[in-house]
C-alpha angles and dihedrals in degrees: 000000000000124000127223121202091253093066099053116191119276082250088062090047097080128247128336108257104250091012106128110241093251087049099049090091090056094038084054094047095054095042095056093048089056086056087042097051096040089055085042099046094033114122086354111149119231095242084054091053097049094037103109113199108225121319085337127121113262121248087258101049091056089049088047093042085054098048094040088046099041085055095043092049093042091049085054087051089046075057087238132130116238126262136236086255094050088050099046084053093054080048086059109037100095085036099110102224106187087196091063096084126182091268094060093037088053084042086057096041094056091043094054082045089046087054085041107053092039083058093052099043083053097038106109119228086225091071103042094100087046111128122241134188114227131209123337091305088057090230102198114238125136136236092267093049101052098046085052099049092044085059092053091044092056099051091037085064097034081057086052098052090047096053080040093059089049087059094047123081129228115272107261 
């Protein structure tokens, strides 16, 4: 999981090709969660990614949490409710599933970033500061505000599932 100097941060590597200017921060967050999940997830065995240490959230649930949240956040930025699928996703997400192995939860995650990054490369500068409603309080926010919340989310709960992962032994 170390980085050498060689291998900057996706942040360091210059702008994401079709990302307007105001959006790179949240492009190159995203994107640095994706490596950072796929170094974390590689070779991890399915019992690892649904132990949960303690009272803590299990490895799974955080990459779940990400990729339900990334798609919720990015649907209120879109200025659109959520759907029964969305929600019966939200239902799922702490619910351990044995059968969900690093290589679907990496599937789903690229998938969500796919989604993400095609929003943000046709998300014009001129509605950033549009207001949206979030949620069935209708919480106020605005589009700029929730995709960049939903890229701090992300990494907030990547970061999770990689000090997770420290607490965690190795399967025996």
């Amino acid at each position: 999981m170390l980085r050498t100097m060689s291998d900057p941060e996706v942040w360091l590597r210059g702008p994401v090709e079709g990302v307007p200017p105001p959006l790179q921060p949240v492009a190159h967050s995203l994107l640095q969660c994706r490596e950072e999940l796929g170094r974390l997830l590689d070779g991890m065995a399915a019992a690892r990614i649904w132990r949960s240490p303690g009272d803590a959230p299990s490895i799974g649930f955080h990459v779940r949490h990400a990729i339900g949240s990334l798609d919720r956040l990015f649907t209120y930025a879109r200025g659109a409710m959520l759907s029964d699928a969305q929600r019966d996703v939200l239902a799922m997400e702490s619910v351990a599933d044995l059968n969900l192995g690093a290589g679907d939860l990496l599937s789903a995650f690229d998938a969500a970033m796919s989604r993400a990054m095609d929003q943000l490369c046709d998300t014009p500068e001129g509605v950033l500061t549009d207001r949206r409603l979030v949620g069935r309080a209708q919480l106020p926010s605005t589009v700029i505000g929730l995709l960049f919340h939903a890229a701090e989310h992300t990494q907030r709960h990547v970061g999770q599932a990689i000090t997770t992962a420290r607490f965690i032994a190795v399967d025996g």
